[in-house]
C-alpha positions in Angstrom: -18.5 -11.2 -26.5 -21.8 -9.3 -25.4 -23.7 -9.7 -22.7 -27.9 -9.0 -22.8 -27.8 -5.9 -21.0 -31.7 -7.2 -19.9 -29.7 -9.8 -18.5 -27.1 -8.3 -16.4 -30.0 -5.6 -14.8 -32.2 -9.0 -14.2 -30.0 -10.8 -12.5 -28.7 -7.9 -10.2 -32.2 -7.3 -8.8 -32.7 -10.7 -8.0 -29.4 -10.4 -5.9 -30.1 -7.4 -4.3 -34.0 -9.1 -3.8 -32.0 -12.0 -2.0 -29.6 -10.0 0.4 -32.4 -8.6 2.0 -33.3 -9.9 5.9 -29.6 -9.6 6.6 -28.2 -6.2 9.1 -25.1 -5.8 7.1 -24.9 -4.4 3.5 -23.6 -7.4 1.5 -21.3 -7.1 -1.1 -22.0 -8.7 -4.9 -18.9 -10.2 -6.5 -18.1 -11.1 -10.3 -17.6 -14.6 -11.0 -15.5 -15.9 -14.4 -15.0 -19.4 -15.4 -12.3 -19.6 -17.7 -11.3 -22.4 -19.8 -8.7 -23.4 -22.5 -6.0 -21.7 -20.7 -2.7 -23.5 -19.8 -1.7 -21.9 -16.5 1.5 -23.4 -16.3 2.2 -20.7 -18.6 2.9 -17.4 -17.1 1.5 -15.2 -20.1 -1.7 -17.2 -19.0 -1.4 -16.0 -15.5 -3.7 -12.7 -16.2 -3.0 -10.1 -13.3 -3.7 -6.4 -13.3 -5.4 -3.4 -12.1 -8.8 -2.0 -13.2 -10.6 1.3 -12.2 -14.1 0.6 -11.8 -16.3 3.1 -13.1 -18.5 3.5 -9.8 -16.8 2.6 -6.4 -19.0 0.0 -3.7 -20.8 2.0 -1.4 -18.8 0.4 1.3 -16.3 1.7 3.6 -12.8 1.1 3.1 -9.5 1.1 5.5 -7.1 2.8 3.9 -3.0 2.9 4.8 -0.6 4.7 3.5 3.6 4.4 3.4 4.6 8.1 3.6 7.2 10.6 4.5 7.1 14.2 5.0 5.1 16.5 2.9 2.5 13.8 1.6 3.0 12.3 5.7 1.8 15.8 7.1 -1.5 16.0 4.0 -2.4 12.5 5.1 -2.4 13.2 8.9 -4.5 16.4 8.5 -6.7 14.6 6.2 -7.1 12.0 8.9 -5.8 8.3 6.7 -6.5 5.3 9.1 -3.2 4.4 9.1 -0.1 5.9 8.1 3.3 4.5 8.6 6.4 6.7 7.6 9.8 4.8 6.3 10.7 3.5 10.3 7.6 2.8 11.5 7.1 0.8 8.0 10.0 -1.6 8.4 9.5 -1.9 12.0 5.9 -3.5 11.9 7.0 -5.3 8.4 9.7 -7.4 11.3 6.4 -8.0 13.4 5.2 -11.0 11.2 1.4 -11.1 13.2 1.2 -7.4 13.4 1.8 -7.2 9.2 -0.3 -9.7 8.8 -2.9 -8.2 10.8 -2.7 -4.8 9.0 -2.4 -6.4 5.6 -6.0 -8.2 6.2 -7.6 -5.7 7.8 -6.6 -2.2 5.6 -8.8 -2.9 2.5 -6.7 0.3 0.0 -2.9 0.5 0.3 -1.3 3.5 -0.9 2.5 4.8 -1.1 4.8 7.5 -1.4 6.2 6.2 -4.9 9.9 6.9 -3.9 9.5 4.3 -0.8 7.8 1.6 -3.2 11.2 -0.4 -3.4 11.3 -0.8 0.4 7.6 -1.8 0.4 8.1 -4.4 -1.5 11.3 -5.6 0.0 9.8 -5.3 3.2 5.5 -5.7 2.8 5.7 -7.8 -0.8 5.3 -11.0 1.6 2.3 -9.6 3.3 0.7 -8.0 0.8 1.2 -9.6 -2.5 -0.3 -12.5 -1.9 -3.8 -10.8 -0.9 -3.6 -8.7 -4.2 -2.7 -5.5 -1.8 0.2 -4.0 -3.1 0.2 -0.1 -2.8 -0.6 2.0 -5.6 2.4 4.7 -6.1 1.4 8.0 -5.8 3.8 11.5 -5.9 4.2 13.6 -3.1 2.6 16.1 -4.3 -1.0 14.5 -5.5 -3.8 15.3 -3.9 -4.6 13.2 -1.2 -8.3 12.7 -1.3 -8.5 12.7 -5.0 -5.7 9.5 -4.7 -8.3 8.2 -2.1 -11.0 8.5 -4.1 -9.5 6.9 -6.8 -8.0 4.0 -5.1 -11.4 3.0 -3.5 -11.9 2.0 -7.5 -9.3 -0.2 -8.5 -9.5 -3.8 -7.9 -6.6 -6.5 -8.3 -8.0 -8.9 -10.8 -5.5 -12.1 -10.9 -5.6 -15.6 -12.1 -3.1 -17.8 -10.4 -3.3 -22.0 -10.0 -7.6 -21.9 -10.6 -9.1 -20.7 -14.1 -11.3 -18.9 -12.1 -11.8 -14.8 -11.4 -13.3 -13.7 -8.8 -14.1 -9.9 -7.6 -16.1 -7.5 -5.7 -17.9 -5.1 -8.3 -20.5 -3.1 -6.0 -22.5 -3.6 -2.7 -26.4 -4.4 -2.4 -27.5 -0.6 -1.8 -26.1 0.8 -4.9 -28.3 1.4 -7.9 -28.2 -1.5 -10.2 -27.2 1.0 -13.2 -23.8 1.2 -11.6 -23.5 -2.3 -10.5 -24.4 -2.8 -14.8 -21.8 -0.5 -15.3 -18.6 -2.2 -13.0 -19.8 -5.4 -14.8 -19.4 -4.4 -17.7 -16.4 -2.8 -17.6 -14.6 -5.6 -15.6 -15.9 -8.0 -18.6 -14.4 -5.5 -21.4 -10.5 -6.2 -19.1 -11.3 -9.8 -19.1 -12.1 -10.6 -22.6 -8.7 -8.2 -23.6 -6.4 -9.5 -21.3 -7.5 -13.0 -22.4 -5.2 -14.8 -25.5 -8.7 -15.9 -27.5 -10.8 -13.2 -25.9 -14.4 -14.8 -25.9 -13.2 -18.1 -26.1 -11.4 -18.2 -23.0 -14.7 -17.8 -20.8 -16.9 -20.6 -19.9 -19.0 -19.1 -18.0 -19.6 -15.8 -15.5 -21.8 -15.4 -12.7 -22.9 -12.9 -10.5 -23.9 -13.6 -6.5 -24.0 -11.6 -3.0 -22.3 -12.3 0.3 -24.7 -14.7 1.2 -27.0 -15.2 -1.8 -26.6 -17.8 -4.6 -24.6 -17.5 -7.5 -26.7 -16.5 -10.6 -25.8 -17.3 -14.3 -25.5 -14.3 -16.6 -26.2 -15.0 -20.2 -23.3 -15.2 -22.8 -24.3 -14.3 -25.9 -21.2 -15.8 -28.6 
C-alpha cells in the first residue's frame, strides 16, 4: 500500500484551512475503514500501541500509580496526579471519582511492580477507554517517560471495522502531521491478516471539519 505523499500534505492543509474561526486548537484524527475482516475472530480484533513520531501540540493530563522513589521524582517534577498504592485502590472503590479521573487524565503511567493491582483494581475504568498505564521502572527518568508517553496512542478495533485516532493538532506543521500518518498507516497495514486488502478506505478530518478522503494507491 502507498499513499501519494502530494496527497496526504493536500489534504492536511485543507484541514488545517477549515479549523480556522474556531478559539480552541482542534485536533485532526486518522480515519480507517476496514473490510474483509471477520471480528468475531479475536486474531481480527487488532489492538496495540504505537509511538508516534511527533507528539500533538496539545496539552496532556498525566497520572501516575507510584510508590516511593519514582512517587518522590514525580512530586518534584510536579505530575497532575499521582496516586501511591492506598490512595490507588481507595479512589478505584469510588466508582464516579474513577470514572471521573479515567476520562479526564489523557496519559496514564505506573510503577511497573504495581501494574497487577492496577489492573485488578483500574482495568474496569480504564480499559475500556484504551487507558491502561504504560509500565515504567522506578528508576527511569521521569520526564523522558513523560515525553514519551505523550506519543503512544491505543489503536484498537473492537465490534466496528473501523479505526479511529488522534495523529496531531491544527497548529503543528503539516510535515509532522505527514509524518504520524504515515507511520500509523505502516502499523495498520502490518497488523492487518492481508495487509492492503484489509483497508477500504482512510480519511483524514478535524474536530469540527469534514472528513477528507486520502488517496489509496493499490
Amino acid at each position: 500500500m502507498s499513499f501519494e505523499f502530494k496527497d496526504i500534505v493536500e489534504v492536511v492543509d485543507k484541514i488545517k484551512k477549515n479549523c480556522e474561526g474556531r478559539d480552541f486548537t482542534q485536533s485532526i484524527e486518522l480515519i480507517v475503514n476496514l473490510r474483509d475482516l471477520d471480528l468475531r475472530k479475536p486474531e481480527n480484533r487488532i489492538t496495540g500501541t504505537l509511538e508516534l513520531p511527533n507528539p500533538p501540540n496539545k496539552p496532556m493530563k498525566v497520572c501516575l500509580f507510584a510508590t516511593g522513589e519514582l512517587y518522590m521524582k514525580a512530586r518534584d517534577f510536579k505530575v497532575d496526579l499521582i496516586l501511591d498504592r492506598d490512595e490507588l485502590v481507595k479512589l478505584a472503590g469510588d466508582k464516579r471519582q474513577a470514572k471521573k479521573i479515567a476520562k479526564n487524565y489523557d496519559v496514564f503511567l505506573s510503577e511497573a511492580a504495581l501494574m497487577p493491582l492496577v489492573g485488578r483494581t483500574w482495568g474496569v475504568y480504564l480499559g475500556p477507554r484504551g487507558k491502561m498505564p504504560t509500565p515504567i521502572p522506578p528508576t527511569l527518568d521521569i520526564a523522558n517517560a513523560i515525553e514519551k508517553s505523550k506519543r503512544i496512542v491505543n489503536i484498537r478495533v473492537r465490534n466496528q471495522p473501523l479505526i479511529q485516532l488522534r495523529v496531531g493538532t491544527q497548529d503543528m506543521d503539516a510535515e509532522r502531521i505527514v509524518e504520524n500518518v504515515q507511520a500509523t498507516l505502516n502499523w495498520i497495514i502490518g497488523k492487518l491478516p492481508k495487509g492492503l486488502t484489509n483497508i477500504q478506505s482512510v480519511y483524514l478530518k478535524g474536530t469540527m471539519t469534514p472528513s477528507f478522503r486520502l488517496t489509496i494507491k493499490r
